[in-house]
Backbone as CSV, one residue per row, in Angstrom:
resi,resn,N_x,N_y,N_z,CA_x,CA_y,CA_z,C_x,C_y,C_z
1,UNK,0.852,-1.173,0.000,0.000,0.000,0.000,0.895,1.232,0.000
2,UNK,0.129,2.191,-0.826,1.278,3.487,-0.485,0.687,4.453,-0.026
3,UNK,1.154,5.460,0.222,0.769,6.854,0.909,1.127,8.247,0.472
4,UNK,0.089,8.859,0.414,0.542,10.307,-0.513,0.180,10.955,-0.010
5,UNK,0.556,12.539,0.125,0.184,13.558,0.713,-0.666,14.145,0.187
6,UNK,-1.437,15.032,0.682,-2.745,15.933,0.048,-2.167,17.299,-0.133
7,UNK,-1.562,17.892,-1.189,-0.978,19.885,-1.096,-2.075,20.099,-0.870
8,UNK,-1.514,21.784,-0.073,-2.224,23.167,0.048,-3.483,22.957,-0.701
9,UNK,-3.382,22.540,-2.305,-4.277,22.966,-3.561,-5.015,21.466,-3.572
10,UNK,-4.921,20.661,-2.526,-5.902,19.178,-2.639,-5.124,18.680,-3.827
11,UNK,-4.142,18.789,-3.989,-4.043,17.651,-5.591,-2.761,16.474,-4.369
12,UNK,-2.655,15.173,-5.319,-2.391,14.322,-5.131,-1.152,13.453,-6.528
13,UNK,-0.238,13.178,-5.967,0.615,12.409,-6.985,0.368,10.852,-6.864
14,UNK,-0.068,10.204,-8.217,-0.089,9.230,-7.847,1.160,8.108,-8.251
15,UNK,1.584,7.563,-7.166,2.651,6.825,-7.232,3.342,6.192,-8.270
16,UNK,4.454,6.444,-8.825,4.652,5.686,-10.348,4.340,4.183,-10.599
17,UNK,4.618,3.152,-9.057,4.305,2.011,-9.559,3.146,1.969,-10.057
18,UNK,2.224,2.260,-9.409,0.295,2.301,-10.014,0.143,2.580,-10.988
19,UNK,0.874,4.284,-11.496,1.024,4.893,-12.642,1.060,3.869,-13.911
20,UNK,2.163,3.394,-13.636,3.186,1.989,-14.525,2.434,1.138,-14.834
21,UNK,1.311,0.527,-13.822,0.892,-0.789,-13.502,-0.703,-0.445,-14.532
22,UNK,-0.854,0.608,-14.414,-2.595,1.037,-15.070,-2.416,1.561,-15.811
23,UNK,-0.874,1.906,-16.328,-0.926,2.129,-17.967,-1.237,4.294,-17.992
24,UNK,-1.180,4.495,-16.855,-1.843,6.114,-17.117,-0.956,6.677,-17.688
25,UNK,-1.206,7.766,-18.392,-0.542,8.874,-19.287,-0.889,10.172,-18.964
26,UNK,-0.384,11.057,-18.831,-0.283,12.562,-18.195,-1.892,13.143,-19.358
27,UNK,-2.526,14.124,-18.256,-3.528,14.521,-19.372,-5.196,13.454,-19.064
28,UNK,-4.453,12.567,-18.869,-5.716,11.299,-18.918,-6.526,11.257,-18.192
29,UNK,-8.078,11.834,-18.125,-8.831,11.890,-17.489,-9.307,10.503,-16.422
30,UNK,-10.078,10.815,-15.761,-10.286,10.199,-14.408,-11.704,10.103,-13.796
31,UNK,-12.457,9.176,-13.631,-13.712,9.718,-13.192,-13.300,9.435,-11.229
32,UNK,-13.757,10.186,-10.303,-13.931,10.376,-8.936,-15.028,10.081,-8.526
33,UNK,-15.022,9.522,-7.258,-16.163,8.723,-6.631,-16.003,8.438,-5.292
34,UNK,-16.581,8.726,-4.408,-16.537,8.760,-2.860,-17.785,7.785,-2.655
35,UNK,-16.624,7.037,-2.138,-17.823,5.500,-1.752,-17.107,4.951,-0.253
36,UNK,-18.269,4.840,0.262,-17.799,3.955,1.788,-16.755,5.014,2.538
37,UNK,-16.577,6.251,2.648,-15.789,6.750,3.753,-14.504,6.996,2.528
38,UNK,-14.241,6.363,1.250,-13.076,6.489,0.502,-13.144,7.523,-0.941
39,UNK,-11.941,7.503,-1.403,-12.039,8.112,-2.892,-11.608,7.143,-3.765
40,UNK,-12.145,6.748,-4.627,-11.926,5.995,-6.142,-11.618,6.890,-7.130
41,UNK,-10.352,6.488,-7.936,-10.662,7.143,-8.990,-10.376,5.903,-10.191
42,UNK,-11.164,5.916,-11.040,-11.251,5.215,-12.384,-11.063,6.070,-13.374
43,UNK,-9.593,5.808,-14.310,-9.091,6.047,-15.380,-10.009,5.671,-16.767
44,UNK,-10.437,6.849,-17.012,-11.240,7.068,-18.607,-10.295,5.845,-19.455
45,UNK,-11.068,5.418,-20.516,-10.217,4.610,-20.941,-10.629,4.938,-22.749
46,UNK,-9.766,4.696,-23.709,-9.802,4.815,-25.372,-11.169,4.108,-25.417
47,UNK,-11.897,4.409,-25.979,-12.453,2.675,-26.973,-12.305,1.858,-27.875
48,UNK,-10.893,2.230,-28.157,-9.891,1.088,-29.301,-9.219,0.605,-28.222
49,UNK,-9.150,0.755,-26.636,-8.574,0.116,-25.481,-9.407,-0.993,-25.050
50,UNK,-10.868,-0.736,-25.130,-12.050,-2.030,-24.464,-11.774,-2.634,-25.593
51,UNK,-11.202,-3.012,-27.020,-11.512,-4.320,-27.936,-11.169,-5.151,-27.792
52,UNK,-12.447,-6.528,-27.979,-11.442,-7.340,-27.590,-11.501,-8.154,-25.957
53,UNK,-12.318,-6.817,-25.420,-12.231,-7.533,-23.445,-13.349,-8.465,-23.036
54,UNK,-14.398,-8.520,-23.627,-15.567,-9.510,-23.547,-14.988,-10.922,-24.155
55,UNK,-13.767,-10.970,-24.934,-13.648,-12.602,-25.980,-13.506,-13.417,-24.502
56,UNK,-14.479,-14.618,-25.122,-14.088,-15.460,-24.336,-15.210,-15.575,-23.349
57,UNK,-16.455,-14.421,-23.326,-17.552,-14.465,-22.538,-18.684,-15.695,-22.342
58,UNK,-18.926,-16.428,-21.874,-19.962,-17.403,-21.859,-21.602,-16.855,-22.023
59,UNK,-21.894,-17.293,-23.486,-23.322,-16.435,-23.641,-24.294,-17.759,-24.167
60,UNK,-23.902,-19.352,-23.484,-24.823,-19.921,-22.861,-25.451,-19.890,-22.085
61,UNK,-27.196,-19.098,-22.220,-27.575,-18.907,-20.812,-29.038,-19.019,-21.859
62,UNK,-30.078,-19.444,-20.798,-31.168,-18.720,-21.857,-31.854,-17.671,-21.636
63,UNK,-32.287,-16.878,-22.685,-32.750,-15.547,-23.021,-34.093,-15.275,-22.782
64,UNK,-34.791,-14.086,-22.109,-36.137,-13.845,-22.653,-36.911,-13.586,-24.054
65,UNK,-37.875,-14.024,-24.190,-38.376,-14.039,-25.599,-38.209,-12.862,-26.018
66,UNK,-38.312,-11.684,-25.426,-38.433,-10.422,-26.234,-37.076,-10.171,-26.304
67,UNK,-35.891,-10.678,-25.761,-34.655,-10.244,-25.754,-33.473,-11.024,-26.770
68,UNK,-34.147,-11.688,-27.767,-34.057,-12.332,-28.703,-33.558,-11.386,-29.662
């Protein structure tokens, strides 16, 4: 786990391993979210980045008639 300080101006650095590890790039938006007492933030992502992430999904199941 790591630990970062909060500046004067509320901004926050986030640690290079994470940085490294999630692929972020300077500029790259972020959506924020205060859940349970915490802050989340989830990195906006391309949509030539999601292709590709469903292969492999199991879509044996059965369907409602109207959802046919």
């Amino acid at each position: 786990m790591h630990t970062v300080t909060v500046s004067p101006k509320f901004q926050v650095v986030i640690p290079k391993a994470i940085r490294e590890g999630l692929h972020l790039r300077p500029g790259q938006t972020m959506k924020v979210l205060q859940y349970d007492g915490r802050i989340e933030f989830i990195p906006d992502r391309e949509i030539s980045e999601l292709r590709g992430f469903l292969k492999g999904i199991n879509t044996e199941f059965v369907r409602e008639n109207d959802r046919l």
